[in-house]
VEXSEKOL-303079 format. One line per field, with one value per residue (C-alpha): residue number from 1; x, y, z. Coordinates in nm, 2 decimals. Layout:
! residues N
num: (NUM  ...)
c1: (X  ...)
c2: (Y  ...)
c3: (Z  ...)
This chain:
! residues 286
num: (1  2  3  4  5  6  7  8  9  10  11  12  13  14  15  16  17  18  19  20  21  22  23  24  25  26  27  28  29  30  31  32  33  34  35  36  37  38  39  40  41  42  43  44  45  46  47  48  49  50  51  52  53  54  55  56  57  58  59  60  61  62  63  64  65  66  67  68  69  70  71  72  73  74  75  76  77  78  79  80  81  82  83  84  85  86  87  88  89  90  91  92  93  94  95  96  97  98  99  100  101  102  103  104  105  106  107  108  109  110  111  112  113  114  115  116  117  118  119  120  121  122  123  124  125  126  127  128  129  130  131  132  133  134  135  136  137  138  139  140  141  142  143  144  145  146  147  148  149  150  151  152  153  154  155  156  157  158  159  160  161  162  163  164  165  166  167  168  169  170  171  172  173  174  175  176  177  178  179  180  181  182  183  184  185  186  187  188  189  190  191  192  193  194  195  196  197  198  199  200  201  202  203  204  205  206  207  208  209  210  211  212  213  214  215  216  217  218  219  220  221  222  223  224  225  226  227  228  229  230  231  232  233  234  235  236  237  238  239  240  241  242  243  244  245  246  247  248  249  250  251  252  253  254  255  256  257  258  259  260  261  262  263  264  265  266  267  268  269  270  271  272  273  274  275  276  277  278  279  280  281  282  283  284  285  286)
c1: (0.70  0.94  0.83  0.45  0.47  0.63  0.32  0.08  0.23  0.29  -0.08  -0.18  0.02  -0.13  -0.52  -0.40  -0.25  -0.56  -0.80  -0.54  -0.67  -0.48  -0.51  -0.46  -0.79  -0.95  -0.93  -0.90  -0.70  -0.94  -0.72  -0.38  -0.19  0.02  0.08  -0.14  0.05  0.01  0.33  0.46  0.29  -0.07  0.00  0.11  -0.06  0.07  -0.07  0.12  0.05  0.25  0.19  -0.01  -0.22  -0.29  -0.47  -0.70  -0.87  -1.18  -1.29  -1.39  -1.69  -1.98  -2.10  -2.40  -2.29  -1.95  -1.65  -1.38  -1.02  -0.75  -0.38  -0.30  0.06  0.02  0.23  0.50  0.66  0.47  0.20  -0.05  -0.27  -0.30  -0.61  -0.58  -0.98  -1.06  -1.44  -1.70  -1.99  -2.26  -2.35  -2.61  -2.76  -2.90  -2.64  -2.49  -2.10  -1.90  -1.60  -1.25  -1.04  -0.65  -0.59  -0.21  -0.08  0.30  0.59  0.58  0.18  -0.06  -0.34  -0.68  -0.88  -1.20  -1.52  -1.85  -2.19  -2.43  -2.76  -2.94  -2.73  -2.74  -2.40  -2.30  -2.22  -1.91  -1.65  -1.31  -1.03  -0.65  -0.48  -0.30  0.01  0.15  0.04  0.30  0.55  0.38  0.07  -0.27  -0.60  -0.86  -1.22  -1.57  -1.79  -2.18  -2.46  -2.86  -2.82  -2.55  -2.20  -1.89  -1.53  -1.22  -0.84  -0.65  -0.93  -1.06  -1.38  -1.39  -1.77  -2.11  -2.39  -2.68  -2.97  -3.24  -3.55  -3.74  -3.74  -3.68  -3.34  -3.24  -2.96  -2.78  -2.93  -3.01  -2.78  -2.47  -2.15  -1.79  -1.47  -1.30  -0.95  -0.79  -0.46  -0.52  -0.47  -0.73  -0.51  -0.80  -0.93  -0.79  -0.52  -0.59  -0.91  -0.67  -0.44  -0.18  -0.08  0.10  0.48  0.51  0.91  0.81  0.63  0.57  0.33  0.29  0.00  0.08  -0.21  -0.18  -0.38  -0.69  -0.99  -1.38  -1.57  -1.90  -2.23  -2.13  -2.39  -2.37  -2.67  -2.94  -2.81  -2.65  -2.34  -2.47  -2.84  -2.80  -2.88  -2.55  -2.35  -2.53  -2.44  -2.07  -1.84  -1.67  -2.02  -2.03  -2.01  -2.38  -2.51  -2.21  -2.24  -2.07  -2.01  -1.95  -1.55  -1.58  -1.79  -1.51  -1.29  -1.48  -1.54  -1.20  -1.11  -1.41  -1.30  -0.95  -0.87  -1.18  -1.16  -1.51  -1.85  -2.15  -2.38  -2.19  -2.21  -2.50  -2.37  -2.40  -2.72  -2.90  -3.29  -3.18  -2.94  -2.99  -3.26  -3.00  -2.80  -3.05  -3.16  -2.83  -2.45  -2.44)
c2: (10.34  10.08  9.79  9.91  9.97  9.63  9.46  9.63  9.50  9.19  9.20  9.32  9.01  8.73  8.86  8.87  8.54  8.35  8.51  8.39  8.05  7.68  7.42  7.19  7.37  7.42  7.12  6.73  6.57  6.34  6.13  6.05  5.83  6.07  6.32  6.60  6.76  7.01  7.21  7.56  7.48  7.48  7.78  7.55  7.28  7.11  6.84  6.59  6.40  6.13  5.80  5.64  5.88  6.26  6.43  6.63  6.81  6.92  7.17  7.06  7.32  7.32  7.72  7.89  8.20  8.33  8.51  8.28  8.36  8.12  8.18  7.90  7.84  7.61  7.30  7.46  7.38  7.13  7.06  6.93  6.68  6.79  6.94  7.18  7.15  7.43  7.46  7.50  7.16  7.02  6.65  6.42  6.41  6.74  6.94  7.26  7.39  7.65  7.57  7.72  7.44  7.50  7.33  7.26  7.31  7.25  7.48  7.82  7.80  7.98  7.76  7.75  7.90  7.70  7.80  7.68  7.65  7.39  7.41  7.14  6.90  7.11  7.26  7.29  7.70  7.70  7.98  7.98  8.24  8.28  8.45  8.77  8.65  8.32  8.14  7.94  8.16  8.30  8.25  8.45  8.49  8.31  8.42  8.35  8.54  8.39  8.55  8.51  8.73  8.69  8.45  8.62  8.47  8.68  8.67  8.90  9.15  9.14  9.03  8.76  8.64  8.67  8.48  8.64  8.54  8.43  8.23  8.50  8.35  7.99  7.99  7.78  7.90  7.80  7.89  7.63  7.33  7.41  7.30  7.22  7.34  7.13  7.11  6.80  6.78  6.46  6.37  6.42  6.40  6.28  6.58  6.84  7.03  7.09  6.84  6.52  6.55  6.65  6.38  6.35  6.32  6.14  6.23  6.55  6.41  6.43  6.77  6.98  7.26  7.48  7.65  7.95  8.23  8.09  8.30  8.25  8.55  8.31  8.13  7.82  7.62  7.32  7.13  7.34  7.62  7.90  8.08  8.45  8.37  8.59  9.03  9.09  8.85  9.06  9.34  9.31  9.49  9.18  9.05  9.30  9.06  8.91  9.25  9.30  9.39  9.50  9.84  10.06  10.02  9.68  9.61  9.78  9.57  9.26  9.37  9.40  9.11  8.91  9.11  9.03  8.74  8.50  8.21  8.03  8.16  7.89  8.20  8.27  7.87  7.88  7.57  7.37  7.54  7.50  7.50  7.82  7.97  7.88  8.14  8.34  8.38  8.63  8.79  8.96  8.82  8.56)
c3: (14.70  14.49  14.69  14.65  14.28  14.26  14.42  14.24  13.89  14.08  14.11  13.81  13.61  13.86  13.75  13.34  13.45  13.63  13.29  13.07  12.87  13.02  12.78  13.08  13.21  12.91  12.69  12.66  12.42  12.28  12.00  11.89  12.11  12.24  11.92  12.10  12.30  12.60  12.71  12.86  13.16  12.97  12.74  12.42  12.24  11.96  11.73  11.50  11.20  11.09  10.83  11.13  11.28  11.30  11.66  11.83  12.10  12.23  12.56  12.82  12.85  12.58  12.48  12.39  12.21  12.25  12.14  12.07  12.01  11.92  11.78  11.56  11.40  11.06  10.91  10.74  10.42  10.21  10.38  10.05  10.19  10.57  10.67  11.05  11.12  11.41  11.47  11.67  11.65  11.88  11.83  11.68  11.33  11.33  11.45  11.43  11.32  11.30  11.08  11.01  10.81  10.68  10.35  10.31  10.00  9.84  9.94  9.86  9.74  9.98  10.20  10.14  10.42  10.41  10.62  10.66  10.89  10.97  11.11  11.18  11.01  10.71  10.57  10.21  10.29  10.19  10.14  10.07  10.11  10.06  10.35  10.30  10.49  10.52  10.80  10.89  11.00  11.30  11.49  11.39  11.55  11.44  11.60  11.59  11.70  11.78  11.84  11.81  11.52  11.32  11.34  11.23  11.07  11.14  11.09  11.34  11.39  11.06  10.94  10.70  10.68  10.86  10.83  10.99  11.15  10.87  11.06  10.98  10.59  10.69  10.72  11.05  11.25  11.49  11.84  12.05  12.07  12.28  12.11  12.22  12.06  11.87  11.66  11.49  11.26  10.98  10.66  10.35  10.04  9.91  9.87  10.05  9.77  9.43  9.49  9.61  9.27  9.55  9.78  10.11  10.11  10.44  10.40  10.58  10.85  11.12  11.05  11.35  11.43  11.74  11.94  12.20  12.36  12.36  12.48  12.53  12.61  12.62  12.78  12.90  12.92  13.22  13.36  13.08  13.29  13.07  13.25  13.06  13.27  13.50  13.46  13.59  13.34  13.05  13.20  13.19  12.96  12.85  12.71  12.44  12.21  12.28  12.05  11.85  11.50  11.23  11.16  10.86  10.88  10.98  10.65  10.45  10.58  10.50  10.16  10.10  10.20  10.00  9.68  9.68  9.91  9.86  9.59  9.62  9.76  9.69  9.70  9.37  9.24  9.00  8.87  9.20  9.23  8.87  9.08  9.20  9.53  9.86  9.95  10.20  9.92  9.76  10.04  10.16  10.18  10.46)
């Protein structure tokens, strides 16, 4: 009975093993001479930045809706002037984006989590949020979830942001072009903390992001063929996602976060906006 409760868990691991994400399945590293790095036998990646160069990666599969799940660890200590960039983007001038970017900041201060959305080459959605715990001490989950009706931001479970589906008033969303994952470490201390006033101190480099337990729950999309085609792919539990909503907690949760962890919402920037908001912006909270 040992020996056969043995090879059941012996089982059991092997299958949570063979769903489990592989960065040496999953993803190429695209740039960086060397300073992206795949390790623990495909369950680690780690990007550098240094005076000469920072790094990145992209999957190797493009998606058409998904779930995606990622556990990032930041640059920690000072980290002012490094930008961890971790979205989701098709190509060409009028494409689409789904963006999570980390905006380091001196020691001790909090980062800036910055999001936005493009649709059909059209961004300027911005909003930005401190995080509730520092993010450099451990990895967090960072998901997207995307839909035909609404894209949602979260941060270990929680709900951050959702932008919903708005064609019906003339708002595009994005729906149609497939787009790859992408993630890349550089520098931006022309901007990126306190608007560029804040510059790199190379004396800390190199800067190093760490990556883990990635997870798509999605369409792939190869040859115009869509992976999620099929009755019984919609079918599947794990597919949950391709009607998932919010619901009343999860809007709680949201809310709370929006009222005491966000620091900019352009639906809020009638300065930027002196013609009026962006038409989403009065119809509900995208």
């Amino acid at each position: 009975m040992a020996v056969l409760s043995y090879s059941l868990l012996l089982f059991g691991f092997l299958i949570m093993a063979a769903s489990a994400g592989n960065f040496n399945q999953d993803f190429d590293l695209t740039w960086g001479d060397g300073r992206a790095k795949i390790l623990d036998d495909g369950q680690l990646l780690t990007l550098t930045l240094d005076k000469i160069s920072g790094s990145g990666f992209r999957s190797k599969n493009e998606y058409l809706f998904g779930k995606i799940d990622m556990q990032l660890k930041l640059v920690p200590g000072n980290s002012a002037g490094t930008v961890t960039a971790y979205y989701l983007s098709s190509q060409g001038t009028t494409h689409d984006e789904i963006d999570f970017e980390f905006l380091g900041n001196v020691s001790g201060q909090p980062y800036t989590l910055h999001t936005n959305l493009f649709s059909q080459g059209k961004g300027g959605r911005e909003q930005q949020f401190r995080l509730w715990f520092d993010p450099t001490a451990d990895f967090h989950t960072y998901s997207i979830l995307w839909n035909s009706q609404r894209i949602i931001f979260s941060v270990d479970g929680t709900p951050i942001r959702e932008f919903k589906n708005l064609e019906s008033i003339g708002v595009p969303f994005p729906k149609s072009q497939p787009m790859r994952i992408y993630s890349s470490l550089w520098n931006a201390d022309d901007w990126a903390t306190q608007g560029g006033r804040v510059k790199t101190d190379w004396s800390n480099a190199p800067f190093t992001a760490s990556y883990r337990n990635f997870n798509a729950n999605a369409c792939v999309m190869s040859n115009g063929q869509s992976s999620c085609s099929s009755s019984s792919s919609l079918s599947s539990g794990n597919n949950a996602w391709l009607t998932q909503q919010l619901d009343s907690a999860s809007q709680a949760r949201m809310k709370w976060v929006q009222q005491n962890y966000m620091i900019y919402n352009y639906c809020t920037d009638i300065q930027r906006f002196p013609q009026g908001l962006p038409i989403e912006c009065t119809v509900t909270s995208p």
